[in-house]
C-alpha positions in Angstrom: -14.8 25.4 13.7 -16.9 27.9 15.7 -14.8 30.0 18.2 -10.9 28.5 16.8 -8.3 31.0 15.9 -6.7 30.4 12.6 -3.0 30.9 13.2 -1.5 34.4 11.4 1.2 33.3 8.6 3.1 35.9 7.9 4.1 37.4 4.3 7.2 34.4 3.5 4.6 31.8 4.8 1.6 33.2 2.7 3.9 33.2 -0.4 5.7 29.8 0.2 1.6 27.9 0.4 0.9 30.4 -2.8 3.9 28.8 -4.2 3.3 25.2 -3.5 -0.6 25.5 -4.8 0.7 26.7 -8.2 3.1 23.5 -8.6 0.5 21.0 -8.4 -1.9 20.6 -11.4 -5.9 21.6 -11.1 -6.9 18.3 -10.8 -5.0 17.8 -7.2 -7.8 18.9 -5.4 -8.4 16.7 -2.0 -11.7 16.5 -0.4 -12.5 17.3 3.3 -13.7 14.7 5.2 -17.7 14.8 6.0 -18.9 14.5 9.4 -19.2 10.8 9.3 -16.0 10.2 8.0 -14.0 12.1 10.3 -15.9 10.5 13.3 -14.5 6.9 11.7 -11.4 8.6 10.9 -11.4 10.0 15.1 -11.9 6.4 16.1 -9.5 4.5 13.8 -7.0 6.7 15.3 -7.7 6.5 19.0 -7.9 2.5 18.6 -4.8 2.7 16.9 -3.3 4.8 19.7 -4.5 2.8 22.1 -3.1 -0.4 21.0 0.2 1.1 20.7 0.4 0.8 16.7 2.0 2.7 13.9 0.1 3.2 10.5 1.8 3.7 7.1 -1.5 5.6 7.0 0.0 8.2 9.1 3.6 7.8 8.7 3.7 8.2 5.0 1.2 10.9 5.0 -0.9 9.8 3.0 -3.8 11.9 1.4 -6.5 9.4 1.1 -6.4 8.7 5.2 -10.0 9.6 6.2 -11.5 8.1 2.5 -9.8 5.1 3.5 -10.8 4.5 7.3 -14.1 5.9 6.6 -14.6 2.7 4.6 -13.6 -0.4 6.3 -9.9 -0.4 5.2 -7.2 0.4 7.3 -2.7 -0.1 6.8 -1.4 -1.1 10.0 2.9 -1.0 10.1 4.3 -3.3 12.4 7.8 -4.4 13.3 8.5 0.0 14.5 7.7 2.9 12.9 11.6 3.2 11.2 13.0 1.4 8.3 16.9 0.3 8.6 16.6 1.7 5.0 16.7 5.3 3.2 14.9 5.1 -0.3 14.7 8.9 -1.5 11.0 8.8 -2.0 10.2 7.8 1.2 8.5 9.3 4.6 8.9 6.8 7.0 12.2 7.4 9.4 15.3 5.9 9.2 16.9 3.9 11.9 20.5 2.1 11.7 19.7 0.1 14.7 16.0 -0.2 15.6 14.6 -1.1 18.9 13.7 -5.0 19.8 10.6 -6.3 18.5 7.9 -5.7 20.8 6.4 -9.5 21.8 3.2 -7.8 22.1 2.7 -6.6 19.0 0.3 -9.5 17.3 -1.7 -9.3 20.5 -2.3 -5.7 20.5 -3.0 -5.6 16.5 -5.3 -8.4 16.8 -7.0 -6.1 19.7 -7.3 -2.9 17.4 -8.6 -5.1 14.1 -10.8 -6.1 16.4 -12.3 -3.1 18.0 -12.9 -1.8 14.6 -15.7 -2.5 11.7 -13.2 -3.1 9.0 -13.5 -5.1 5.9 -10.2 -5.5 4.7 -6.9 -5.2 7.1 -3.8 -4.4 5.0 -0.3 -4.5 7.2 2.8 -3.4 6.2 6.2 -3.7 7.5 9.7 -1.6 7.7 12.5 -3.4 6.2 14.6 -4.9 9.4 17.7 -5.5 8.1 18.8 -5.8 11.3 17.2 -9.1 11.9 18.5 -12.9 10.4 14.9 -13.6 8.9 14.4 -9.6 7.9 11.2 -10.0 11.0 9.2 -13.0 8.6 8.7 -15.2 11.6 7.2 -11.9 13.6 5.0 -11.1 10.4 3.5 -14.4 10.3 2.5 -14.2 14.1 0.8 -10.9 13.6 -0.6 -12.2 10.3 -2.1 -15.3 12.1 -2.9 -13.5 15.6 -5.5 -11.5 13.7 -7.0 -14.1 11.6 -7.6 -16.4 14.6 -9.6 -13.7 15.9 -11.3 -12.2 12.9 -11.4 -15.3 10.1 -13.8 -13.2 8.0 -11.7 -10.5 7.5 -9.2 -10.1 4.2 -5.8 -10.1 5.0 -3.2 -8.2 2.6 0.4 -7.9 3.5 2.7 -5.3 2.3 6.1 -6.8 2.5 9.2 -5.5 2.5 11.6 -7.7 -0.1 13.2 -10.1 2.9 16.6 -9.2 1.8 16.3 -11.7 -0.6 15.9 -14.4 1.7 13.5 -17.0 0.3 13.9 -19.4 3.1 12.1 -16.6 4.9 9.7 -16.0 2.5 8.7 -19.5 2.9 8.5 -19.5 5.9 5.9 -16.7 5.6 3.6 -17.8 3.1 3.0 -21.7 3.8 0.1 -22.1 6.1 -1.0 -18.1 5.6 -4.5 -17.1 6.0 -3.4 -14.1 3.8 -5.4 -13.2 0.6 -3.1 -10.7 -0.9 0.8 -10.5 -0.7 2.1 -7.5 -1.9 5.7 -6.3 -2.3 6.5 -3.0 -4.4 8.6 -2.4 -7.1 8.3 1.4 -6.6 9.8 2.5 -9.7 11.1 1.4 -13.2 14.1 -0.1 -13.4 16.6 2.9 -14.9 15.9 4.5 -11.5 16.6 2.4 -8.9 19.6 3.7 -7.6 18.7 7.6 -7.7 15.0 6.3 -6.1 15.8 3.5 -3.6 18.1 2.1 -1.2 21.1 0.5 -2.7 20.2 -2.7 -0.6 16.7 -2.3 -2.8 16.7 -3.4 -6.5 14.0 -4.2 -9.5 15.4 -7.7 -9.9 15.1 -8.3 -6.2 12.0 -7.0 -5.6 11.0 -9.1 -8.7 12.2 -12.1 -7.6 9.7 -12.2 -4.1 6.7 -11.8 -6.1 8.1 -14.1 -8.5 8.8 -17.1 -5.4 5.7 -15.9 -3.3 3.2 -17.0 -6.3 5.1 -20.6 -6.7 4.8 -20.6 -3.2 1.4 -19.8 -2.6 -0.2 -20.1 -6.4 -3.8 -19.1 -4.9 -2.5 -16.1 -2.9 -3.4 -13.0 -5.0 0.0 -10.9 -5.3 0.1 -7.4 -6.3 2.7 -4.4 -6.6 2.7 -0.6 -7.1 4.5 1.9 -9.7 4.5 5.6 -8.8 5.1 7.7 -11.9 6.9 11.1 -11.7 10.5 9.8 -10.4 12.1 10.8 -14.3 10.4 7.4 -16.4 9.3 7.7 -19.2 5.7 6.5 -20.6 7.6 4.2 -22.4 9.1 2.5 -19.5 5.9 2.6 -17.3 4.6 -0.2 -20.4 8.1 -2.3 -20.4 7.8 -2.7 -16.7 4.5 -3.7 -16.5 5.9 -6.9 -18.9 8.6 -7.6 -16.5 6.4 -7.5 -14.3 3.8 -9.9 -15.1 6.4 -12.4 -16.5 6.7 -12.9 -12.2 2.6 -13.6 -13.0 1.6 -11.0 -10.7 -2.0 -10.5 -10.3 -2.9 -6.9 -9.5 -0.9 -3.5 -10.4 -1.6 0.0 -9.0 -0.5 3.4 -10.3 0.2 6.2 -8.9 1.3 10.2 -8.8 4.6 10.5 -6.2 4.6 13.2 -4.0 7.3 14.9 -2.3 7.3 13.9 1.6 9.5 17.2 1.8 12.1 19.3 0.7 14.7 16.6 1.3 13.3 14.3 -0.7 12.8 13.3 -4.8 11.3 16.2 -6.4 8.5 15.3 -8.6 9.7 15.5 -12.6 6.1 15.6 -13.8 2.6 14.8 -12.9 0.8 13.0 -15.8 -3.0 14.2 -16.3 -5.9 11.6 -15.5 -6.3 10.5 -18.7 -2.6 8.6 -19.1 -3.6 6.8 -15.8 -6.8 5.8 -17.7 -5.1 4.5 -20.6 -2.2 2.5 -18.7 -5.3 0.9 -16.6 -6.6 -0.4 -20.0 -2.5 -1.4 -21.2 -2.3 -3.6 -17.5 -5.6 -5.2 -18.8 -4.3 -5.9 -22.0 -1.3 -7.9 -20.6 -2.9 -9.9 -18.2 -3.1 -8.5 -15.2 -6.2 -9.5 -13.4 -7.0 -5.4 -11.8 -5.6 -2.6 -11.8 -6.7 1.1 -9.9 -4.4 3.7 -11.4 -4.7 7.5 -10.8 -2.9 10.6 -9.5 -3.8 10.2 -5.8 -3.6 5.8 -5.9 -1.6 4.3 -3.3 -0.6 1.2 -3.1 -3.0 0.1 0.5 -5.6 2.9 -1.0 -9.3 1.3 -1.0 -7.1 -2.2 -0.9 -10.2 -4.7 -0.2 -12.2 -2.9 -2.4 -10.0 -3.8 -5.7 -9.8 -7.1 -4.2 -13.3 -7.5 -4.4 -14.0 -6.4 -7.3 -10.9 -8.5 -8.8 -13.1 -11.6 -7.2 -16.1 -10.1 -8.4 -15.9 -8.3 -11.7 -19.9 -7.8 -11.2 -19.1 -5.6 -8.2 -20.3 -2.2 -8.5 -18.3 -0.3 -6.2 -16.4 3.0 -6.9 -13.2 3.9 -6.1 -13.2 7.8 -6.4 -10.3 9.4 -7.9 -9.1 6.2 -9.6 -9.6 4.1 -13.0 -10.0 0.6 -11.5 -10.5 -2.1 -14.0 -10.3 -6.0 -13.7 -10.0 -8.5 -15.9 -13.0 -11.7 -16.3 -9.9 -13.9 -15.2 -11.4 -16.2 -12.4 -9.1 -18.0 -10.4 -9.5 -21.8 -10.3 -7.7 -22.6 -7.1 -8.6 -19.3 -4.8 -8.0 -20.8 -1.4 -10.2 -18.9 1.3 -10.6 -16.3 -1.3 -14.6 -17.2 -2.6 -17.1 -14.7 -3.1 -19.2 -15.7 -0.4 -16.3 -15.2 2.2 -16.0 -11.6 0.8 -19.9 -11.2 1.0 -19.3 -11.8 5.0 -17.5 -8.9 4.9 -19.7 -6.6 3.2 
């Protein structure tokens, strides 16, 4: 901007950003945000702030913020802004002993939803170890606080695996207004233990999404792979079978990133194509969509692949990602009709 100060980086600073532009590939190139989307972005963030909220937006740094809250999508965390747990890959703080839940919480996300022109809410939680239910009952109050006061809007819930308590998954799901619950598996299986916490495992994580769609058979459920943890291609295509053994719907793929020095360094960054050609593999074995790509996320553009998994005739683009869906149509899709997405639009 006109009349700002760039701030002087001196020579170990100069060669240390030299350094860190030659390790990514050319194709890692993200765009400034325009004028319209940073205003968006400006007052996503100030509702946020206002209402006393956390975002896995911000605390995971993710690079597709301002493409994301420019366009009616936005990732709320709830239940505090620290995980009892320390996968390696992850940027969200780590707390032994969190704080109480704030009692307010449902109130003052319903407020911010509310206050902004969104499409499709995602929230996503910390695991709370701490806690007998792992914070399900609080979940479902934020879950339903929002929906009372927005009943067009599509709900997705990131979940965190519940410890493995399926009493509290129950809980959860029967009764939900949700249209998406999600749960990642974050890696293959070989790597579990060098990638996530040792209270984290494939076969647990499996077992949610497994439960939450004989549950809830017309909620939509959906998990995430990040490649460049040390799997092999090989591996990506096994674990997409075990994964849609637990018939989960939707898949996304995606380059990880190193939060930090302290973190997972990145073993290799696949080029576009590979993401192309596993999109067209998840196809193949039933999934109903997919959006794979170096700079996917799990929440990135989340109601849009929803939409177009509702709607195969949808025509929007998700830029920087190979989204394809399937002509599956489900039978028994709850809220989840076209026309209820159309309201959203």
């Amino acid at each position: 901007m006109a009349g700002q100060r760039l701030p002087v980086l001196d020579d170990s600073e100069k060669i240390a950003n030299k350094a860190r532009k030659k390790r990514l590939p050319s194709w890692f190139n993200i765009k400034l945000p325009n004028a319209k989307q940073q205003a968006q972005f400006n007052e996503t963030k100030a509702s946020v702030k206002d209402n006393k909220l956390h975002t896995v937006c911000e605390e995971a740094k993710c690079p597709n913020i301002h493409d994301c809250w420019s366009s009616g999508d936005a990732t709320f965390m709830i239940a505090g802004k620290q995980c009892t747990r320390g996968c390696k890959f992850c940027a969200v703080g780590t707390i032994s002993k969190p704080p109480p839940l704030d009692d307010d919480e449902p109130i003052n996300l319903a407020d911010a939803v509310e206050s902004m022109n969104l499409r499709h809410a995602v929230i996503t939680v910390v695991n709370r170890d701490d806690l007998s239910d792992s914070g399900a009952n609080h979940y479902k109050k934020c879950i339903d606080e929002v929906h009372k006061r927005q009943p067009n809007l599509t709900l997705e819930l990131l979940c965190s695996d519940l410890a493995g308590d399926l009493e509290a998954l129950k809980l959860l799901l029967e009764s939900s207004p949700l249209s998406v619950f999600a749960h990642n598996v974050e890696c293959v299986p070989r790597l579990d233990k060098r990638v996530r916490d040792p209270r984290a495992s494939f076969e647990q994580s499996i077992l949610i999404l497994k439960e939450a769609k004989k549950i809830r058979p017309d909620i939509i459920t959906k998990t995430s792979l990040m490649v460049g943890l040390g799997e092999t291609d090989k591996e990506i295509i096994e674990t997409m079978d075990l994964i849609r053994k637990a018939n989960v719907d939707l898949i996304t793929i995606g380059q990880y990133l190193a939060p930090s020095k302290k973190h997972l360094k990145v073993d290799r960054f696949p080029e576009p194509q590979l993401y192309d050609e596993w999109a067209e593999i998840a196809i193949e074995k039933g999934f109903s969509g997919v959006a794979s790509g170096p700079f996917v996320r799990s929440s990135f553009k989340a109601g849009l692949l929803l939409r177009k998994t509702l709607d195969p005739n949808n025509n929007e683009t998700l830029p920087g990602a190979y989204v394809k869906v399937s002509n599956q149509i489900f039978e028994n899709r709850h809220h989840l009709s076209p026309t209820a997405c159309e309201a959203n639009q």
